[in-house]
TORLOVO-653792 format. One record per residue (C-alpha): residue number from 1; residue in one letter; x, y, z. Coordinates in nm, 4 decimals, padded with zeros to 6 digits. Example, Ala and Ser with C-alpha at 12.3 -4.5 7.8 and 13.67 -1.06 7.14 Angstrom:
2
<1, "a", <01.2300, -00.4500, 00.7800>>
<2, "s", <01.3670, -00.1060, 00.7140>>
END
This chain:
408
<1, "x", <11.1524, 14.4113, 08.8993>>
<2, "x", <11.0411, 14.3816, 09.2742>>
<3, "x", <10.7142, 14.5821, 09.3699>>
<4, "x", <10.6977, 14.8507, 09.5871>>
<5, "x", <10.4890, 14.9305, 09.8275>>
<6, "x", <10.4313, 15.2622, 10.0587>>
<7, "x", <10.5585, 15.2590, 10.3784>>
<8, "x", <10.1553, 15.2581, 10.5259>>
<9, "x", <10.1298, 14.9425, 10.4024>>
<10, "x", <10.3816, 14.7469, 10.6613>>
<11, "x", <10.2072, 14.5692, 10.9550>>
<12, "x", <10.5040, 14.3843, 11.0916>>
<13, "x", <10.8628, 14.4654, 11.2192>>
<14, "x", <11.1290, 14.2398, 11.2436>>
<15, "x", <11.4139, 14.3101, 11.4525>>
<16, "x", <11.7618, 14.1074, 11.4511>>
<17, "x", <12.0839, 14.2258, 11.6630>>
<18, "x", <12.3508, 14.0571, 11.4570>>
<19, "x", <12.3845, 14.0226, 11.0311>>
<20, "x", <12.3645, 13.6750, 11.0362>>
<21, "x", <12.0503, 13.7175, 11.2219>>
<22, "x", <11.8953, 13.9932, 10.9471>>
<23, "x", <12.0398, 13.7558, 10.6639>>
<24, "x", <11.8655, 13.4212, 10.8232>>
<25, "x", <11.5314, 13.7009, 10.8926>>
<26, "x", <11.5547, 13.7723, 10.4576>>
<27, "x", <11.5673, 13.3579, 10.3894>>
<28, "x", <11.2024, 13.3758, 10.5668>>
<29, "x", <11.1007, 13.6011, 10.3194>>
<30, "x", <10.8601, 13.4978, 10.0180>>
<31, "x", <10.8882, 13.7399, 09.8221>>
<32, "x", <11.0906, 14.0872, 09.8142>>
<33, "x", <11.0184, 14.4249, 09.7848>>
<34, "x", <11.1918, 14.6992, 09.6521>>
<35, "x", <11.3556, 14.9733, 09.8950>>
<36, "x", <11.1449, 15.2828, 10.0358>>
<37, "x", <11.1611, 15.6030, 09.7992>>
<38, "x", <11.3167, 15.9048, 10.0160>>
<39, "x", <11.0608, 16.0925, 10.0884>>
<40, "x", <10.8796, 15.7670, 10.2406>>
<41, "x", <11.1160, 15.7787, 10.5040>>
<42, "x", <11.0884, 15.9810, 10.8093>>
<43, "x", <11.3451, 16.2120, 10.8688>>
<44, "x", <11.4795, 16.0625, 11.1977>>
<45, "x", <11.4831, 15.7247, 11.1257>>
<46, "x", <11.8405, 15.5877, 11.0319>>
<47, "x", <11.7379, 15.2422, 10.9744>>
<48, "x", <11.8276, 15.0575, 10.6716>>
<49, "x", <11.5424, 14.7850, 10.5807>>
<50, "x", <11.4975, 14.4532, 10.3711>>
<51, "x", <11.1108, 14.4505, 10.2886>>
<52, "x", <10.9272, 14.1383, 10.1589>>
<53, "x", <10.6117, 13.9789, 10.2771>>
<54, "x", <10.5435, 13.6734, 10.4327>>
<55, "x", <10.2509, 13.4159, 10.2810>>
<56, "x", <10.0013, 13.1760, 10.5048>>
<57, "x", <09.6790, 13.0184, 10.5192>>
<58, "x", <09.5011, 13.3658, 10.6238>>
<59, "x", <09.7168, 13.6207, 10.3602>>
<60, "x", <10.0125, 13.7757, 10.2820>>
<61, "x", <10.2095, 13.9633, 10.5671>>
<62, "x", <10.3898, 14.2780, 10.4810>>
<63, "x", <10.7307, 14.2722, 10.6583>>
<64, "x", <10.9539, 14.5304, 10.7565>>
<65, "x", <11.3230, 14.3630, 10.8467>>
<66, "x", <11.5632, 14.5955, 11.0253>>
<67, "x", <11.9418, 14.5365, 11.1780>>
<68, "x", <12.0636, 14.6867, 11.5209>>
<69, "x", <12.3814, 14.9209, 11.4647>>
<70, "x", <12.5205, 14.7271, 11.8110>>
<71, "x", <12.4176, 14.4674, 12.0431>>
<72, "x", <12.2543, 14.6048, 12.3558>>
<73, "x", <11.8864, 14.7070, 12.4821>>
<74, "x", <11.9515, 15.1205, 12.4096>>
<75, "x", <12.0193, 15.0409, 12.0507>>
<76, "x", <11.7107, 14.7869, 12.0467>>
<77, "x", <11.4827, 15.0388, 12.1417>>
<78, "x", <11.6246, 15.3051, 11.9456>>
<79, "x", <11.5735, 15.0784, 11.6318>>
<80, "x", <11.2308, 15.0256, 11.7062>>
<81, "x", <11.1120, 15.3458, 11.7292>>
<82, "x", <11.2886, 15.4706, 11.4503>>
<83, "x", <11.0745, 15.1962, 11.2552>>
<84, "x", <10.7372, 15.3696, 11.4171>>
<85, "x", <10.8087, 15.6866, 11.2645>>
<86, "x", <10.8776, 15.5507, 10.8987>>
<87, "x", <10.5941, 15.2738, 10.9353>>
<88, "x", <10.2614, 15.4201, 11.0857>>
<89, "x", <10.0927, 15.1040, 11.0638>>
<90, "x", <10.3159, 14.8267, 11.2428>>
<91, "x", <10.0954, 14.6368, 11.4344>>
<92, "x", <10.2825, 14.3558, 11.5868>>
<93, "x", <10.7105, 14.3125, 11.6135>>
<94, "x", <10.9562, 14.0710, 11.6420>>
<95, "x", <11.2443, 14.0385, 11.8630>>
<96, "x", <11.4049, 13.7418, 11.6439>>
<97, "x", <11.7509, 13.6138, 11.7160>>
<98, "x", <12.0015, 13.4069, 11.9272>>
<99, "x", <12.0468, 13.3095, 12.2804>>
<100, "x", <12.2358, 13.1465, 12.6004>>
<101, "x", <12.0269, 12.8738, 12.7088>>
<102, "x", <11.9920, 12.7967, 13.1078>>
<103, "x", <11.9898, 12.3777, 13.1093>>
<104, "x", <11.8387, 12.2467, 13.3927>>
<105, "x", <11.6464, 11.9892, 13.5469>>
<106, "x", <11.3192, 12.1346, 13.4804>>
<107, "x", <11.4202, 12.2118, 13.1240>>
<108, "x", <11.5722, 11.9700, 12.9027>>
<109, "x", <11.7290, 12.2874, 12.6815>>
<110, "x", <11.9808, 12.2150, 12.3936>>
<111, "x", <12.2018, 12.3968, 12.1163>>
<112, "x", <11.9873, 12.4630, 11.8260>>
<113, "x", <11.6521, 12.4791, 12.0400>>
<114, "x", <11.4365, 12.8003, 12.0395>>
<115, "x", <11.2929, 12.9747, 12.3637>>
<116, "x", <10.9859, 13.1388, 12.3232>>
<117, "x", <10.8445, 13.4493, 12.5698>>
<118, "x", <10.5775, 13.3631, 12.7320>>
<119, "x", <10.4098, 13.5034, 13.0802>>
<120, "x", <10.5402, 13.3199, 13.3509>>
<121, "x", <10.6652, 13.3346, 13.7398>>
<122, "x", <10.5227, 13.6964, 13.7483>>
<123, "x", <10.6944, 13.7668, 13.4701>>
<124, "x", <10.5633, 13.9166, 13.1319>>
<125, "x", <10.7876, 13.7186, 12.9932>>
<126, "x", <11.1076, 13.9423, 12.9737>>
<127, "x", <11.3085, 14.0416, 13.2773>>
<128, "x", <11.5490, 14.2541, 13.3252>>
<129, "x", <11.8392, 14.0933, 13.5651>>
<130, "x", <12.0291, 14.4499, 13.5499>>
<131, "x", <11.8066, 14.7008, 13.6853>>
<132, "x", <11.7854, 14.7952, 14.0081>>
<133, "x", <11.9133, 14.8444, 14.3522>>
<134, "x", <12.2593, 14.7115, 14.4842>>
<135, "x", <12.3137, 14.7016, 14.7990>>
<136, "x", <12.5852, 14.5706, 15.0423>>
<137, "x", <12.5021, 14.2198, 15.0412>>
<138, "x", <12.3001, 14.1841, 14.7322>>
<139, "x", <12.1183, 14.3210, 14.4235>>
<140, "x", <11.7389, 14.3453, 14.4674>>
<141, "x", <11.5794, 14.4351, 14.0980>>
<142, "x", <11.2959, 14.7083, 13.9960>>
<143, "x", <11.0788, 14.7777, 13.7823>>
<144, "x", <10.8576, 14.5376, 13.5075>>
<145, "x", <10.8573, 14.4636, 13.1714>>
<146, "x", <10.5498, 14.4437, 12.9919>>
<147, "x", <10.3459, 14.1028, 12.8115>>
<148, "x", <10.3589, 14.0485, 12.4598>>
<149, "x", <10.0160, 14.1712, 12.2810>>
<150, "x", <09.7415, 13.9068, 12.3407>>
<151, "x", <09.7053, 13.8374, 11.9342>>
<152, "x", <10.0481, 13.6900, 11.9740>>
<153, "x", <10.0096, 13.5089, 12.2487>>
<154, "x", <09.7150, 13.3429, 12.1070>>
<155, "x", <09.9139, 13.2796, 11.8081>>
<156, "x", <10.1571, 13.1014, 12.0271>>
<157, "x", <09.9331, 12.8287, 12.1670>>
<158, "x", <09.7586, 12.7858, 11.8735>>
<159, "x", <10.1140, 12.6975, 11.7024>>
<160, "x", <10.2026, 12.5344, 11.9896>>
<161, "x", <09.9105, 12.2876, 11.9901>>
<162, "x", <09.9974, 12.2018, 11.5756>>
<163, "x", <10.3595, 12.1345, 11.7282>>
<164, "x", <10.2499, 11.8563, 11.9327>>
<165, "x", <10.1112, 11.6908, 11.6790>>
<166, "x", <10.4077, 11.7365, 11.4461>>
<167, "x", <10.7098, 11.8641, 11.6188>>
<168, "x", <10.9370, 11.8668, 11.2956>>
<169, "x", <10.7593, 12.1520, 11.1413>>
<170, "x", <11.0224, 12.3735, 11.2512>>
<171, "x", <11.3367, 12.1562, 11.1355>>
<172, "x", <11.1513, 12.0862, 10.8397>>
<173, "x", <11.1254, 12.4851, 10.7766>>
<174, "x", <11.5031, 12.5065, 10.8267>>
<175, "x", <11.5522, 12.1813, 10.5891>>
<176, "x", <11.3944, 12.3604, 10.2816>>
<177, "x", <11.5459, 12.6933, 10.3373>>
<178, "x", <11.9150, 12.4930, 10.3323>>
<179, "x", <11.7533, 12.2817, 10.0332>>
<180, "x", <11.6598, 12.6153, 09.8201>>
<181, "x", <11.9272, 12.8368, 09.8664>>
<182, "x", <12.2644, 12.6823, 09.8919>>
<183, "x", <12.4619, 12.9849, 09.9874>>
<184, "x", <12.3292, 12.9543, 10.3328>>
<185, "x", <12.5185, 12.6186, 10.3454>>
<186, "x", <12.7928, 12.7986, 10.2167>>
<187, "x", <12.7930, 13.0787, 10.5160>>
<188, "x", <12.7540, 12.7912, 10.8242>>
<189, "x", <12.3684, 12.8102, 10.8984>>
<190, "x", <12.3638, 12.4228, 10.8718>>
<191, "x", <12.3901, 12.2065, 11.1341>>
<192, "x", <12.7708, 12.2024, 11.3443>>
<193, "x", <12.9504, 11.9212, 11.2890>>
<194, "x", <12.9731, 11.9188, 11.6868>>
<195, "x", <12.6061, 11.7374, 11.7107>>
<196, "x", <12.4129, 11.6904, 12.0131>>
<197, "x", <12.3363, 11.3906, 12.1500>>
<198, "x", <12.0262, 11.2835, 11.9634>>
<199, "x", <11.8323, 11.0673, 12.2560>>
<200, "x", <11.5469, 11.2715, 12.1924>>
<201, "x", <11.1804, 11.0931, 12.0202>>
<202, "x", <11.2384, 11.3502, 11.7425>>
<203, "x", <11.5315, 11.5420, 11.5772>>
<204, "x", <11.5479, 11.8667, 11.5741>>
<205, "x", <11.4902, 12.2085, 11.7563>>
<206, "x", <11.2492, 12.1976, 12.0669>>
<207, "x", <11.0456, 12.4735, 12.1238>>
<208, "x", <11.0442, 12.6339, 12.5305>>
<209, "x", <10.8094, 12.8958, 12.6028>>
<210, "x", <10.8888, 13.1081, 12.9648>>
<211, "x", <11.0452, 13.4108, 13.1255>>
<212, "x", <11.3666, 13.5125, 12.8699>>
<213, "x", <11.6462, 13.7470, 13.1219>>
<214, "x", <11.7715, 14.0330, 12.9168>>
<215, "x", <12.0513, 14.2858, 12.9991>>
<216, "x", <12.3059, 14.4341, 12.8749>>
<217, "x", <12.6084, 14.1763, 13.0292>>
<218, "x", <12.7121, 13.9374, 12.8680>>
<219, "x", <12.7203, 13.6054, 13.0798>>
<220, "x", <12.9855, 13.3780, 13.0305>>
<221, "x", <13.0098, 13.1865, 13.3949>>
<222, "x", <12.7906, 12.9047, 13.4480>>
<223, "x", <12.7681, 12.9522, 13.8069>>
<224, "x", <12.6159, 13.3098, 13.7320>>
<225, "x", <12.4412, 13.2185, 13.5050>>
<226, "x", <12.2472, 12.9488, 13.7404>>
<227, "x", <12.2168, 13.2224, 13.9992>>
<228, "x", <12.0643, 13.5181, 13.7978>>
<229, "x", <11.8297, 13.2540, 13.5782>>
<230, "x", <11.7276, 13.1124, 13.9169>>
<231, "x", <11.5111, 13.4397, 14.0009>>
<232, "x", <11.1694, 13.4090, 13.7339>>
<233, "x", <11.2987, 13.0726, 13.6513>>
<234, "x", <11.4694, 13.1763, 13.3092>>
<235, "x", <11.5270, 12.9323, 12.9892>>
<236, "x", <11.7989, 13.2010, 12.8667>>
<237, "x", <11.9447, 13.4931, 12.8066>>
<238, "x", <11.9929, 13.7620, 12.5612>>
<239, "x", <12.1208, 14.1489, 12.5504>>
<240, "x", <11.8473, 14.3663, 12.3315>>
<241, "x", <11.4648, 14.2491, 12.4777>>
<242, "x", <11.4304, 14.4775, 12.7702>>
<243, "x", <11.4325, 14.7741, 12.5627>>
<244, "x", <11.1647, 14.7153, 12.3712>>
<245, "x", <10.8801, 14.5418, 12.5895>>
<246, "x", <10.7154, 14.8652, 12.7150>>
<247, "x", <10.7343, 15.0983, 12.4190>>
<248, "x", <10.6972, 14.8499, 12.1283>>
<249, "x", <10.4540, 14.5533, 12.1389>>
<250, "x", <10.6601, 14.2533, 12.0519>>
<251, "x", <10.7413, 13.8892, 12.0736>>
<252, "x", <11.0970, 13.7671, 12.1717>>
<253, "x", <11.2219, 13.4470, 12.0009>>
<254, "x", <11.5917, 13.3037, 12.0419>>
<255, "x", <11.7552, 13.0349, 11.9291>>
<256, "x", <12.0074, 12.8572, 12.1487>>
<257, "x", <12.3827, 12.9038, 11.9966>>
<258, "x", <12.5577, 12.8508, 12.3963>>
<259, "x", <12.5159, 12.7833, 12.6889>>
<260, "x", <12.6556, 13.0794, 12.8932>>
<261, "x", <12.9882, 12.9048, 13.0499>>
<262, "x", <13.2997, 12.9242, 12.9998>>
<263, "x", <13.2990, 12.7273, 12.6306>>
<264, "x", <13.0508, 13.0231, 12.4944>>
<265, "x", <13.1165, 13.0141, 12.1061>>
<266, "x", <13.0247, 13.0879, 11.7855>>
<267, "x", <12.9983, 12.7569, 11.6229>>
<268, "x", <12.5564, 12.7074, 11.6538>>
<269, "x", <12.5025, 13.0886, 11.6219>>
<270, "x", <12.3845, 13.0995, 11.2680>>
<271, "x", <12.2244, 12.7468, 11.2631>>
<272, "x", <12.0186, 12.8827, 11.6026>>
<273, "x", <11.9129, 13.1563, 11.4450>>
<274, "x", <11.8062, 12.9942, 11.1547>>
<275, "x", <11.5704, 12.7945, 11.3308>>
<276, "x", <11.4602, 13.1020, 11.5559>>
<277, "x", <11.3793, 13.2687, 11.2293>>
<278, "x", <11.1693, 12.9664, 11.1196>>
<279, "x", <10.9755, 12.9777, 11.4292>>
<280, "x", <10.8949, 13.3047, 11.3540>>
<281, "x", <10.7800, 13.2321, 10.9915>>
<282, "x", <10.5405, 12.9639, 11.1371>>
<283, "x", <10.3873, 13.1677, 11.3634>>
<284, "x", <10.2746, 13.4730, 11.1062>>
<285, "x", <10.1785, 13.1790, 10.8996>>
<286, "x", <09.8648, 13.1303, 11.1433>>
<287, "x", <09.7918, 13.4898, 11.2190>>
<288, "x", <09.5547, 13.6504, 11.0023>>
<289, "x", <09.6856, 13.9490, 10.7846>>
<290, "x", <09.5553, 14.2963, 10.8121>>
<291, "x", <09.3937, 14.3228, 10.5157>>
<292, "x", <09.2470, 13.9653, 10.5664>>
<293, "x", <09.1174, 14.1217, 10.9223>>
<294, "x", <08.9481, 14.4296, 10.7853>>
<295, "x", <08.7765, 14.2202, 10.5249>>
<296, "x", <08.6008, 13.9699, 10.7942>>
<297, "x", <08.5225, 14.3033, 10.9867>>
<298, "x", <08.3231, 14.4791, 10.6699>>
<299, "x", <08.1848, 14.1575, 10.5856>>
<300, "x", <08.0636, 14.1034, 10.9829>>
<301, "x", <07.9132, 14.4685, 10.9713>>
<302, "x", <07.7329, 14.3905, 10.6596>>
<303, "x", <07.6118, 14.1301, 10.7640>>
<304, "x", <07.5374, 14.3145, 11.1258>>
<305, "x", <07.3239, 14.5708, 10.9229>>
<306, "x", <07.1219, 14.3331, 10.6783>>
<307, "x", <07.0290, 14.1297, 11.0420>>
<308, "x", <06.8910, 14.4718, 11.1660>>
<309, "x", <06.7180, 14.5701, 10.8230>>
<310, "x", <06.5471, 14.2351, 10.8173>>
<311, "x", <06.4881, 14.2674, 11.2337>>
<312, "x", <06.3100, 14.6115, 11.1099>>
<313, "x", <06.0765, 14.4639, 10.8583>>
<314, "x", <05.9324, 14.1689, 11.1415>>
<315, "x", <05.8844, 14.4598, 11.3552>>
<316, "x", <05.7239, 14.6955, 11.1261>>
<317, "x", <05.5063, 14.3703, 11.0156>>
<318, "x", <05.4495, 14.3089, 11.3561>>
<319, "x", <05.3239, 14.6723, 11.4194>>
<320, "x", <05.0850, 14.6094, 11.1122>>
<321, "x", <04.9233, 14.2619, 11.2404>>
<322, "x", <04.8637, 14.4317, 11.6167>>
<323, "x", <04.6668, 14.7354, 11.4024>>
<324, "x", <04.4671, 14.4987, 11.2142>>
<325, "x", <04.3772, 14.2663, 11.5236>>
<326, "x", <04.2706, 14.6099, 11.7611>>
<327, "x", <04.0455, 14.7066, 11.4626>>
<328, "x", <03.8943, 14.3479, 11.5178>>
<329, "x", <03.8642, 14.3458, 11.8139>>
<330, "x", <03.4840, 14.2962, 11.9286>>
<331, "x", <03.2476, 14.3377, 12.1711>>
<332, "x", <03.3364, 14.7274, 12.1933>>
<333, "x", <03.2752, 14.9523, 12.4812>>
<334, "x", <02.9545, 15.1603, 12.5261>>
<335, "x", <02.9927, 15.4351, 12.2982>>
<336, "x", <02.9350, 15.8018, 12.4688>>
<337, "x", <02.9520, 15.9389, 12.1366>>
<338, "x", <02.6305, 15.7662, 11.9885>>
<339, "x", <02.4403, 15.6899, 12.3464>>
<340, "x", <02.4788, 15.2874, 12.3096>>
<341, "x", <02.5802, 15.0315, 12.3518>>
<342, "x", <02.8282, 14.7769, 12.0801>>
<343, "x", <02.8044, 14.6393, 11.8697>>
<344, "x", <02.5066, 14.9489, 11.8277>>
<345, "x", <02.7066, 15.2268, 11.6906>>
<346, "x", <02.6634, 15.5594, 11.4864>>
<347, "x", <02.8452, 15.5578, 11.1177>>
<348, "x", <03.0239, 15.8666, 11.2429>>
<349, "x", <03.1148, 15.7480, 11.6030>>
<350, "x", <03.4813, 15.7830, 11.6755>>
<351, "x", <03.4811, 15.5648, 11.9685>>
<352, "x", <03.4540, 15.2310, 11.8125>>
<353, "x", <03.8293, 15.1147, 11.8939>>
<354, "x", <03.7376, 15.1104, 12.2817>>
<355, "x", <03.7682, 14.7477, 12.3853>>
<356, "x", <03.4744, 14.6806, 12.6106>>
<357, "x", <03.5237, 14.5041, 12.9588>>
<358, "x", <03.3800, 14.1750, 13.0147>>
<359, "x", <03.1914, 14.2328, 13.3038>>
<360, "x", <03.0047, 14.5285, 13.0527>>
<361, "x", <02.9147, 14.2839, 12.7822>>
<362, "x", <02.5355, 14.2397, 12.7306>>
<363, "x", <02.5474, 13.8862, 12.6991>>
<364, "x", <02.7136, 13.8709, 13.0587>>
<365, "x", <02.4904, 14.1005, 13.2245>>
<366, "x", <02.1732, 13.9169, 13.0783>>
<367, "x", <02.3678, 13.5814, 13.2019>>
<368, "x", <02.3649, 13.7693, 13.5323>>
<369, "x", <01.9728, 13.8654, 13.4618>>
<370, "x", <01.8699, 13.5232, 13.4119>>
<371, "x", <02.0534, 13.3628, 13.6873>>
<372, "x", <01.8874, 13.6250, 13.9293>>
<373, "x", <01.5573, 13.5535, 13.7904>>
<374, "x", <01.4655, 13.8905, 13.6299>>
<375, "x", <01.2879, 13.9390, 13.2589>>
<376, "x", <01.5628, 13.8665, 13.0293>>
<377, "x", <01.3565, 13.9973, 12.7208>>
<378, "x", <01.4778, 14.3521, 12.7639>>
<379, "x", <01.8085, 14.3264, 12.9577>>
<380, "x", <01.9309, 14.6265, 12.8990>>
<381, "x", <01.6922, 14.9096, 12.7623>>
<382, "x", <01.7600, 15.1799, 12.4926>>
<383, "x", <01.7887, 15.5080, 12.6967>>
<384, "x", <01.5329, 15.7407, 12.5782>>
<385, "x", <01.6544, 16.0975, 12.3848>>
<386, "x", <01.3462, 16.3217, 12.4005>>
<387, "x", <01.1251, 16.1451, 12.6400>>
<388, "x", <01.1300, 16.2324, 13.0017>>
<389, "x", <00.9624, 16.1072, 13.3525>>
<390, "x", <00.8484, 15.7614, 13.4696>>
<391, "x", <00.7278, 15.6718, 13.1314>>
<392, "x", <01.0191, 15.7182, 12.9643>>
<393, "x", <01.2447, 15.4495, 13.1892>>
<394, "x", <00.9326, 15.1921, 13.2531>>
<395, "x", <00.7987, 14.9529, 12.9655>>
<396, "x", <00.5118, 14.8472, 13.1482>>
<397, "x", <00.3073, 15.1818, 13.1040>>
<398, "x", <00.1398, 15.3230, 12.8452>>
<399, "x", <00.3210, 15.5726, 12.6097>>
<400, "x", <00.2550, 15.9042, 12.7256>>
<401, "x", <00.0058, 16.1209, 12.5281>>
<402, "x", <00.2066, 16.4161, 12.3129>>
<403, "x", <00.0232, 16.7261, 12.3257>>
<404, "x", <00.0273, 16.9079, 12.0454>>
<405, "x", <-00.0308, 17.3237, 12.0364>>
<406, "x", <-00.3499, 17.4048, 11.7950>>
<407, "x", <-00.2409, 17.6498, 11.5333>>
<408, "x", <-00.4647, 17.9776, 11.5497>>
END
């Protein structure tokens, strides 16, 4: 029986526009999940899901896949934020599906490729060719669309760079899902009979990253198609995109199925969006998990707070050598507690930490004595306690007589 999770426990959305798009999105899945319970649902949302979860290198990814009731950016966005109320904790989402590609010079773009959004021209890497001003002579657009999040952006060049060192990972992808399950053989995701001309160094999609024109017409002219994906310089175009970029942090993927001209058809739209899904499988395969995130986190703190524990102990046994040096600490300062001078100090003087100055030191000042030729045998005398007058400050005289009272 399939495991169930709670809702809370779904980090990624998948979005697809068409069926065959959802049905290509469940092939990607590793292992399925049973459906929500009703009172997991939010009472708005009128979704219907397939849930599964998605395995890498860095952890399982819990995946939430969703179908549009109708092509078009309104129903997109509706979607998505129907999927926000039921799932709390979506991260990340994907905007997975087909596309009219814009061949050009610049870009070398065939049926069965996938176009990837990526920052570009100004661009976040969606823009919307239907919104804005017309006026008599022409159609100046407003507004922007927003970037995808930076974790998938990352993810995208570091997939990127593995592609140029083996550009069949994504045919390869779509090879085993055909291999495994033959029904999608059956239902026309392999490839058309109608082949492409294969003068390229290696067979198979081509991955394009750029600025991806969404609205909600349909283009099926070539010569407006040349003129609208001339502005941001476009690699295609798609209907559902523009209504998600600013309220839902996604990623846009589409596979090529036309290209936009009059001979628009169905025969590469589930084969395209086969390989668009296997992009997309890829790419969570080299972004780390939730759970896999928190645990690096708690294991970073911990190790954050044994660094400062041990960071404590140097300083407290740093604290402890500077005590024991300043009690060591010798010649000491003339004591006013005792009347001398140190090393010469009462038991009970509490002056004794006082580090003397040098130019105090009895050994300097008799250095001093002896270089000025005074008597160096007495260099500094013993101040007297009870004795007073000349006698008591000069050596050279004769102690002075005490006179002592006769008793009567």
């Amino acid at each position: 029986m399939p495991s169930q999770l709670d809702s809370d426990q779904y980090t990624v959305a998948w979005v697809a526009a068409l069926p065959h798009e959802a049905y290509a999105a469940v092939a990607m899945l590793d292992v399925r999940h049973a459906g929500l319970k009703p009172e997991q649902r939010n009472p708005i949302d009128q979704n219907l899901y397939f849930l599964g979860h998605i395995g890498g290198q860095t952890g399982n990814h819990n995946v939430a896949i969703t179908c549009c009731s109708q092509a078009g950016t309104t129903s997109a966005a509706v979607a998505a934020q129907h999927m926000l109320a039921t799932f709390p904790n979506i991260k990340f989402g994907l905007m997975v599906g087909i596309g009219g590609g814009i061949p050009s010079p610049a870009h070398d773009i065939r049926l069965g490729d996938v176009v990837v959004s990526a920052p570009n021209s100004g661009y976040g890497g969606v823009r919307q060719y239907d919104m804005g001003k017309a006026y008599r002579y022409e159609f100046r657009e407003t507004g922007s669309l927003n970037a995808p999040p930076a974790l998938l952006q990352n993810a995208v060049r570091f997939l990127e760079i593995h592609l140029i060192g083996n550009p069949a990972i994504i045919s390869e992808r779509v090879r085993r899902t055909l291999e495994t399950d033959l029904s999608y053989v059956e239902s026309g995701y392999g490839v058309p009979n109608e082949h492409e001309p294969h003068d390229r160094r290696h067979p198979g999609p081509v991955v394009h990253y750029g600025t991806i024109a969404s609205g909600n017409e349909v283009v099926k002219d070539a010569t407006i198609r040349d003129e609208l994906g001339r502005i941001g310089d476009c690699l295609c175009f798609e209907t559902e995109a523009a209504g998600l970029m600013n309220n839902f942090p996604c990623l846009v993927i589409r596979g090529i199925s036309d290209y936009c001209d009059e001979h628009k058809n169905e025969e590469w739209q589930r084969h395209a969006g086969l390989a668009a899904a296997a992009y997309a499988k890829e790419l969570l395969g080299v972004i780390a998990c939730e759970r896999e995130r928190a645990a690096s986190e708690g294991e970073r703190a911990a190790s954050g707070g044994e660094r400062a524990a041990s960071g404590g102990e140097r300083a407290a046994s740093g604290g402890e050598r500077t005590a024991n040096g300043a009690q060591r600490a010798q010649p000491l300062a003339s004591c006013r507690g005792c009347a001398g001078l140190a090393p010469h100090h009462d038991s009970g003087c509490q002056t004794r930490q006082v580090q003397i100055p040098a130019h105090l030191n009895r050994r300097n000042i008799a250095a001093r004595r002896a270089a000025q030729g005074l008597e160096t045998q007495n260099t500094l005398p013993t101040p007297a306690l009870t004795q007073s007058g000349p006698q008591a400050t000069d050596p050279r005289l004769p102690p002075a007589k005490v006179h002592r009272r006769k008793r009567r």
